[in-house]
C-alpha positions as protocol buffer text, in pm:
chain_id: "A"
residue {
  index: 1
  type: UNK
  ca { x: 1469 y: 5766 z: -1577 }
}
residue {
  index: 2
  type: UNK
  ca { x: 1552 y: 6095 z: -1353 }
}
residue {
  index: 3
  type: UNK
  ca { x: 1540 y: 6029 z: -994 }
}
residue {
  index: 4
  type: UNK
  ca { x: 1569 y: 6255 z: -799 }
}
residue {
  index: 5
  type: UNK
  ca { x: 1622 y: 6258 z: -367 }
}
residue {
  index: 6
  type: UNK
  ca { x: 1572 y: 6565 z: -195 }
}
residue {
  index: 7
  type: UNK
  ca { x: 1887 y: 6698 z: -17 }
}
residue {
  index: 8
  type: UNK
  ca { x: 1786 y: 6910 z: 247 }
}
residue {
  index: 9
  type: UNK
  ca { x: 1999 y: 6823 z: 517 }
}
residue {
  index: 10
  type: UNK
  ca { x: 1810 y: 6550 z: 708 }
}
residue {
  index: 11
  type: UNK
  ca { x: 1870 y: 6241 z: 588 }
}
residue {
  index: 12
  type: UNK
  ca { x: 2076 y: 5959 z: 545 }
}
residue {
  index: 13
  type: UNK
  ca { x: 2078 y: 5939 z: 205 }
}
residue {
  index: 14
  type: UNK
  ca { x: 2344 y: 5807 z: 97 }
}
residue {
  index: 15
  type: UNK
  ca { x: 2199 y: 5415 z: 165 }
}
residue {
  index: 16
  type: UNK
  ca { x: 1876 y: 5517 z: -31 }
}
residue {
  index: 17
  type: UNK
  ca { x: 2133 y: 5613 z: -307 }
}
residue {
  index: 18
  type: UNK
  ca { x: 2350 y: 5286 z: -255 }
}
residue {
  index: 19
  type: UNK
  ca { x: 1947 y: 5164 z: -280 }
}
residue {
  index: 20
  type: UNK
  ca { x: 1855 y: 5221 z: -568 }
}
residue {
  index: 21
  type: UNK
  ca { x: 2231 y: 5173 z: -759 }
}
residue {
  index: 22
  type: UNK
  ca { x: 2143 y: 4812 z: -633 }
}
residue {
  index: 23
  type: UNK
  ca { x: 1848 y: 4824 z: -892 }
}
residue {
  index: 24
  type: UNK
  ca { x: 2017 y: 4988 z: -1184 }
}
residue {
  index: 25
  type: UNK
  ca { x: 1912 y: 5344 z: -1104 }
}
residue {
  index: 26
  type: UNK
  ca { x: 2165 y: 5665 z: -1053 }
}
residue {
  index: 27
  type: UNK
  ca { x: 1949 y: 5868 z: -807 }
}
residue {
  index: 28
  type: UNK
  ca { x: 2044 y: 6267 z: -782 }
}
residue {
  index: 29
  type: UNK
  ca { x: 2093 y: 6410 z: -507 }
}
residue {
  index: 30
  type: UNK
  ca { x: 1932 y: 6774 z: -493 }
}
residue {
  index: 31
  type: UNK
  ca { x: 1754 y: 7081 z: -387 }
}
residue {
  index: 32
  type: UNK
  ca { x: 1722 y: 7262 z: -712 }
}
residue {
  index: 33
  type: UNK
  ca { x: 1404 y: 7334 z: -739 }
}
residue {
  index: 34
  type: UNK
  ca { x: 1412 y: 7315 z: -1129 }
}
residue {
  index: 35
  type: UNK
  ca { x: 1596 y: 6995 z: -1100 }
}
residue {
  index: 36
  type: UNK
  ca { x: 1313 y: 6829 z: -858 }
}
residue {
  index: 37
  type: UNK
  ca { x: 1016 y: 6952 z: -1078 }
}
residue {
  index: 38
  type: UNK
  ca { x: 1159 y: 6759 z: -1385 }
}
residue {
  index: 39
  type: UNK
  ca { x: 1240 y: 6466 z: -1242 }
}
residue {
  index: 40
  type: UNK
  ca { x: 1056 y: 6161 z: -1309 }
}
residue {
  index: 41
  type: UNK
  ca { x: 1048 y: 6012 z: -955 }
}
residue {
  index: 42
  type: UNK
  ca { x: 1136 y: 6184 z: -632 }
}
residue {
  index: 43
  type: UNK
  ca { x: 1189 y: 6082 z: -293 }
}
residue {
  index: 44
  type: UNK
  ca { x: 1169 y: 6244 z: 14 }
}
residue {
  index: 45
  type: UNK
  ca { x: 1393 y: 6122 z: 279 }
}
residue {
  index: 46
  type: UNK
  ca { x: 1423 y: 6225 z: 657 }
}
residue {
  index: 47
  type: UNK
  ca { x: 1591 y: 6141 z: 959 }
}
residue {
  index: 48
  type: UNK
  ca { x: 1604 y: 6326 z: 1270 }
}
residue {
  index: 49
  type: UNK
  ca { x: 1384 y: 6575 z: 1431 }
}
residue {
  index: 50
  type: UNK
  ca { x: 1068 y: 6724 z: 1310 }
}
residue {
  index: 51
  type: UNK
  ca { x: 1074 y: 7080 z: 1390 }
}
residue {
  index: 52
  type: UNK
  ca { x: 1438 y: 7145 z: 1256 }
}
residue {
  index: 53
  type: UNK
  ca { x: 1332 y: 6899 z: 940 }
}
residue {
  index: 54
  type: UNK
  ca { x: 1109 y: 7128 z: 847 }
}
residue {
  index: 55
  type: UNK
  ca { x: 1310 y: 7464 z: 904 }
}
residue {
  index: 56
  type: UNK
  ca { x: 1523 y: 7346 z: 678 }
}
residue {
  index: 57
  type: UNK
  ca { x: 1236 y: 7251 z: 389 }
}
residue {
  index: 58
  type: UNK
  ca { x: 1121 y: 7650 z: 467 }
}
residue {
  index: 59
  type: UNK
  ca { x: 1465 y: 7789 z: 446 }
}
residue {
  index: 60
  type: UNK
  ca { x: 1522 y: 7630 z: 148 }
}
residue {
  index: 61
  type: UNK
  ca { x: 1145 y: 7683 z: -14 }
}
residue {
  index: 62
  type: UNK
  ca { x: 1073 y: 7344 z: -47 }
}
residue {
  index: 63
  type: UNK
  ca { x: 820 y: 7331 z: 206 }
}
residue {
  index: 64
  type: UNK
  ca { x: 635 y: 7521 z: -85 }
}
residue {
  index: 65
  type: UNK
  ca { x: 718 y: 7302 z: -361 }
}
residue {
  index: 66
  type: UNK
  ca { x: 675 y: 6959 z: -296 }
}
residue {
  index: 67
  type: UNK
  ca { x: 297 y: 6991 z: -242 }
}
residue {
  index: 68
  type: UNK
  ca { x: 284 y: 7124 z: -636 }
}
residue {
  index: 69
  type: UNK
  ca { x: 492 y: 6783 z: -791 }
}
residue {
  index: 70
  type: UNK
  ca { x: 321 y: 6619 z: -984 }
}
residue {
  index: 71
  type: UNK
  ca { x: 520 y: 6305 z: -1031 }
}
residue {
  index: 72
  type: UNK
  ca { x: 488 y: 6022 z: -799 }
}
residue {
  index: 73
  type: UNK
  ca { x: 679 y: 6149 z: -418 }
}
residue {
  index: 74
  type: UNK
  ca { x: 848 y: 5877 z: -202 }
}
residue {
  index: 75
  type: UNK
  ca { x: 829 y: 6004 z: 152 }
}
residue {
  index: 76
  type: UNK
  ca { x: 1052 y: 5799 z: 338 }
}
residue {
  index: 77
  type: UNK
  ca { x: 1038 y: 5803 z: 741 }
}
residue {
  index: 78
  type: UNK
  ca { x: 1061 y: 6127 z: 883 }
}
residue {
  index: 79
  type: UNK
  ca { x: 928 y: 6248 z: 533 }
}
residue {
  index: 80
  type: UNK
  ca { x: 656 y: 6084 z: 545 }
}
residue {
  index: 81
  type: UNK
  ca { x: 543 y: 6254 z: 882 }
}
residue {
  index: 82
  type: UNK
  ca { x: 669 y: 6548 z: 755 }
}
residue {
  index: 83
  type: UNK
  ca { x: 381 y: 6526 z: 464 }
}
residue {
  index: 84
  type: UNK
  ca { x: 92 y: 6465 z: 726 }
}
residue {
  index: 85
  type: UNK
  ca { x: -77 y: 6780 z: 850 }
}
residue {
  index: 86
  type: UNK
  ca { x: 101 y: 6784 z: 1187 }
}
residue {
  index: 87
  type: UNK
  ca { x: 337 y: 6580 z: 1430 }
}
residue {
  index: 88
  type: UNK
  ca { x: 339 y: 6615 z: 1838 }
}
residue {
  index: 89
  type: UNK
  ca { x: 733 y: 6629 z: 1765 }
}
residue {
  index: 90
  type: UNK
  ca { x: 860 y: 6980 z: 1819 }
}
residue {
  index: 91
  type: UNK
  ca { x: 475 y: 7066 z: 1742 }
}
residue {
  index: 92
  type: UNK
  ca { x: 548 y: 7080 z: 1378 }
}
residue {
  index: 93
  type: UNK
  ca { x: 305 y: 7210 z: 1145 }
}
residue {
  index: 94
  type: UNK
  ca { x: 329 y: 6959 z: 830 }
}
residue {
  index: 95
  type: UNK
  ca { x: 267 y: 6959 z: 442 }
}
residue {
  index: 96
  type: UNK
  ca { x: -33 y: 6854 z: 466 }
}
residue {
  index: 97
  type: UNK
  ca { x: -61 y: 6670 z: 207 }
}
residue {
  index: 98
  type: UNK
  ca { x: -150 y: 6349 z: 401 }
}
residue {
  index: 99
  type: UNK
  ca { x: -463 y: 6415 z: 609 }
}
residue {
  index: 100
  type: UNK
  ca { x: -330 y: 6315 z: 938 }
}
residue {
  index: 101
  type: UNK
  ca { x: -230 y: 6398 z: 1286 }
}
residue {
  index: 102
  type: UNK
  ca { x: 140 y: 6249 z: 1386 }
}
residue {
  index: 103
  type: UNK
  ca { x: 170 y: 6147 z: 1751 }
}
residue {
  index: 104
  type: UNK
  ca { x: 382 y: 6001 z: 2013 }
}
residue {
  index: 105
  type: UNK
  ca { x: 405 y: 5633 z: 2100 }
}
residue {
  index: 106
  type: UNK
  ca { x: 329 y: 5678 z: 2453 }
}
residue {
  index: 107
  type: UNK
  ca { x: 534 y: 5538 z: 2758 }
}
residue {
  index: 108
  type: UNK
  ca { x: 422 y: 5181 z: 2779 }
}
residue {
  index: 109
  type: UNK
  ca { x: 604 y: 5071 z: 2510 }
}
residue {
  index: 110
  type: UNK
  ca { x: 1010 y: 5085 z: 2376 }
}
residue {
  index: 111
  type: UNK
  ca { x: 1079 y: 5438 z: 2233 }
}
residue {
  index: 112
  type: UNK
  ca { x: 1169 y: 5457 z: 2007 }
}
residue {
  index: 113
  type: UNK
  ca { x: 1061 y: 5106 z: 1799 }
}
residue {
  index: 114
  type: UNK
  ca { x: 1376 y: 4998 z: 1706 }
}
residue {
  index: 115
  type: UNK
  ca { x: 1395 y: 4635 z: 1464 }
}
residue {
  index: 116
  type: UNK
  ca { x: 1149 y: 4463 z: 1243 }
}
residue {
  index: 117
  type: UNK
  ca { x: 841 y: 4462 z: 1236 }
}
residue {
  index: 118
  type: UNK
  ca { x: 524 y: 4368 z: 991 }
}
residue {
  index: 119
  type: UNK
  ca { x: 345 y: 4531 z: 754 }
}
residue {
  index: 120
  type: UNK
  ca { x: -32 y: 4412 z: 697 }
}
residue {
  index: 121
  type: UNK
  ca { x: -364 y: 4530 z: 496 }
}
residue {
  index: 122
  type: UNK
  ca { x: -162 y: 4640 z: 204 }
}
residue {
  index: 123
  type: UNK
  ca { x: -335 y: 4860 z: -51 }
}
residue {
  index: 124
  type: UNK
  ca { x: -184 y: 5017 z: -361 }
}
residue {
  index: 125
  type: UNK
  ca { x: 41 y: 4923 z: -649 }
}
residue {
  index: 126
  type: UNK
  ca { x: 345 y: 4991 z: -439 }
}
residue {
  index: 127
  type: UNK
  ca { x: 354 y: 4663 z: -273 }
}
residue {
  index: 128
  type: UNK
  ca { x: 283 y: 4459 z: -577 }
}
residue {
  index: 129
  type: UNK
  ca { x: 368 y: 4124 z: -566 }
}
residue {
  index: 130
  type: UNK
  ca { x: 468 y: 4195 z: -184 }
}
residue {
  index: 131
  type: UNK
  ca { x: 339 y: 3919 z: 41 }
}
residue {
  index: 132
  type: UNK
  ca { x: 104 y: 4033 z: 402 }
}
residue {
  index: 133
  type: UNK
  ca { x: 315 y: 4050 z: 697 }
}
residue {
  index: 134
  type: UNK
  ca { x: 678 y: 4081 z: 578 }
}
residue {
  index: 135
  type: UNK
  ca { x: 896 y: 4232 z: 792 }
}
residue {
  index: 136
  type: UNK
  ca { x: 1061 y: 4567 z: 753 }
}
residue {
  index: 137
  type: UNK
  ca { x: 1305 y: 4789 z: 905 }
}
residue {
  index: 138
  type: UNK
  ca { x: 1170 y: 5076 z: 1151 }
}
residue {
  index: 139
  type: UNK
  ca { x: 1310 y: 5343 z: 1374 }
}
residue {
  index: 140
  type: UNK
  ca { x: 1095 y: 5548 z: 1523 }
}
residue {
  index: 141
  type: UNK
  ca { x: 923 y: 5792 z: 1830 }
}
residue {
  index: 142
  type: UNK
  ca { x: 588 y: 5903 z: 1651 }
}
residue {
  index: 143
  type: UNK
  ca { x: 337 y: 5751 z: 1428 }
}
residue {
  index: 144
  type: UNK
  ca { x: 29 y: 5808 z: 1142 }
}
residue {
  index: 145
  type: UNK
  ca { x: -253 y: 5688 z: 1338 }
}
residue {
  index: 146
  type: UNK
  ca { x: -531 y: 5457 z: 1119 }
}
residue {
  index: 147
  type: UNK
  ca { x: -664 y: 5705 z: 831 }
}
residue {
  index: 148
  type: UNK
  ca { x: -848 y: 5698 z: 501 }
}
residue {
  index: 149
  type: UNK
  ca { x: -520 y: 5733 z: 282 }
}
residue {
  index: 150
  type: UNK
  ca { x: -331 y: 5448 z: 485 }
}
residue {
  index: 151
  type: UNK
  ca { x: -225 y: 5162 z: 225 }
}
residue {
  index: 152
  type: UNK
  ca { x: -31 y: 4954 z: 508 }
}
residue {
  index: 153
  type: UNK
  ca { x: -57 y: 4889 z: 875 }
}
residue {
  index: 154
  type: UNK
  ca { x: 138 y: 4780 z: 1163 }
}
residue {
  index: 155
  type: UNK
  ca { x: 110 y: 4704 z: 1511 }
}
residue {
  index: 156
  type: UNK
  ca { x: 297 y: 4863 z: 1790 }
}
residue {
  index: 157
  type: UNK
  ca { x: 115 y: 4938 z: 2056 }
}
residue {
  index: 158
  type: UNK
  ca { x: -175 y: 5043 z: 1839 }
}
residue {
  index: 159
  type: UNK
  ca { x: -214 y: 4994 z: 1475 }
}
residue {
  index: 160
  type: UNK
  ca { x: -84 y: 5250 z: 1289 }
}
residue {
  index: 161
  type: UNK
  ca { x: -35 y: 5348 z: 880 }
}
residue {
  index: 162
  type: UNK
  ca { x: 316 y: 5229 z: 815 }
}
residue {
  index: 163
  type: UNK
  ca { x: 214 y: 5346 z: 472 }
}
residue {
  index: 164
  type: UNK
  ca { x: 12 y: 5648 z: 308 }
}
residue {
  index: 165
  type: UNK
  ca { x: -70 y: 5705 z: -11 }
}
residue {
  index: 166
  type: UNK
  ca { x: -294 y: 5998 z: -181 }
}
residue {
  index: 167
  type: UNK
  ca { x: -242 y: 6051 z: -566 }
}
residue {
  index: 168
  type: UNK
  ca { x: 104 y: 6086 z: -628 }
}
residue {
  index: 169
  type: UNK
  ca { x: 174 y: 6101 z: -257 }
}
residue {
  index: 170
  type: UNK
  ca { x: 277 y: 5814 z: -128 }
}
residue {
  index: 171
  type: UNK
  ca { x: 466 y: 5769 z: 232 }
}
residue {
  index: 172
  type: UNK
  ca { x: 683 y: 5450 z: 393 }
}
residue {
  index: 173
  type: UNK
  ca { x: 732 y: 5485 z: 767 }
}
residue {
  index: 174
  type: UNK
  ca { x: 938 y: 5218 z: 734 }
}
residue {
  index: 175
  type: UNK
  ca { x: 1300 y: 5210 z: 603 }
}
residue {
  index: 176
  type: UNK
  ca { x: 1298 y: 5025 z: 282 }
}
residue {
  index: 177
  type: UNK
  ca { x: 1633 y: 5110 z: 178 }
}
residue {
  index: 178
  type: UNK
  ca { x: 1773 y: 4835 z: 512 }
}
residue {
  index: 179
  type: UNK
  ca { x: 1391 y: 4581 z: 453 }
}
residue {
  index: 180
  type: UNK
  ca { x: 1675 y: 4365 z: 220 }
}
residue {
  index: 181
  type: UNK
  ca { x: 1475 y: 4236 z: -81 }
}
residue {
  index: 182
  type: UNK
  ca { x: 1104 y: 4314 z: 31 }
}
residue {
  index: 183
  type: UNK
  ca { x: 1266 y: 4649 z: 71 }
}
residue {
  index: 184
  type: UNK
  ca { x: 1420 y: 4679 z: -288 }
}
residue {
  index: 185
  type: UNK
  ca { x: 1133 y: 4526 z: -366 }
}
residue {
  index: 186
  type: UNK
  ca { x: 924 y: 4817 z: -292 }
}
residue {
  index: 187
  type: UNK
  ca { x: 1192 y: 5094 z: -426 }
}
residue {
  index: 188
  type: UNK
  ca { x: 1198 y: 4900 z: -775 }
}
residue {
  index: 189
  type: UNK
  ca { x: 776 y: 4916 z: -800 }
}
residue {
  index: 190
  type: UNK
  ca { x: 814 y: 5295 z: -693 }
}
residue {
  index: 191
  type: UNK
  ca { x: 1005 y: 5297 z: -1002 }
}
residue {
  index: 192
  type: UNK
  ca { x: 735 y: 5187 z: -1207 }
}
residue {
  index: 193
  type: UNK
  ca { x: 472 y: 5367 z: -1110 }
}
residue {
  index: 194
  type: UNK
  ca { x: 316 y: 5586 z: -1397 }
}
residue {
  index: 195
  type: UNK
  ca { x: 441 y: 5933 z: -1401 }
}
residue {
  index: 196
  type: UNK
  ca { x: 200 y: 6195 z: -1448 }
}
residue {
  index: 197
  type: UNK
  ca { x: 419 y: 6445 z: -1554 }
}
């Protein structure tokens, strides 16, 4: 199998990597173009700051291309957000792939949610065989509020998709790379989803 993670600069990639080595899997680093369209898998990783996260994709041309894969797309965190339509942070216009408005947690709570936390109502053969409310690993400001493509939720605050998924889309706001086994867990049936290419 050919995975592939997208290196565009924002990410800490190198624990997805160590991630998926755990389960048996080299995963390429890369932002060849060519490279990303044949893989068989691809993730999307992102940490840090919206705006500049996505200056990067457009310098690059990726903001063009992941849209167009048709493989099954692992937006992790920040990439995630970065699929929805638009976030509040840095009033970044998004993929838009994932038909959804990211905002800000507002003042009344911890910014940003920091620990464990669960995930609930979980749709979609990427948690198979995961129980309801297991805890995984978040960090973050914003959120995906409630939507039609969410296939997880969690509670902080509000409920909020902790999860989207539409086609080959799908997106973990959650860190599944530090969840421990429910974490691997998920990264191993990302790896068997069926590939459409």
């Amino acid at each position: 199998m050919k995975l592939v993670i997208i290196n565009y600069g924002a990410g800490n990639i190198k624990s997805i990597q160590f991630a998926f080595k755990r389960l048996g899997v080299d995963a390429v680093l890369s932002d060849n173009v060519d490279e990303i369209k044949a893989a068989d898998k691809v993730i999307f990783p992102g940490v840090g700051e919206a705006s500049s996260a996505m200056r990067m994709l457009q310098e690059s041309g990726l903001d063009k291309v992941i849209p167009t894969l048709t493989q099954p797309v692992l937006g992790i965190c920040l990439g995630m957000q970065l699929m929805c339509n638009s976030s509040e942070e840095g009033n970044t216009k998004g993929l838009g792939i994932f038909n959804v408005d990211v905002k800000r947690f507002s003042n009344q709570v911890k910014v940003p949610q920091m620990g464990w936390n669960v995930i609930a109502d979980l749709k979609s053969d990427l948690f198979k065989d995961i129980k309801e409310k297991e805890f995984m690993y978040f960090v973050h400001s914003y959120y995906a509020p409630t939507c039609n493509e969410m296939i997880a939720k969690t509670d902080y605050e509000v409920e909020y998709a902790s999860a989207l998924q539409k086609d080959n889309f799908y997106g973990v706001q959650f860190h599944p790379e530090k969840s421990g086994t429910v974490g691997s867990k998920i990264l191993e049936n990302f790896l068997k989803l069926k590939t459409n290419n």
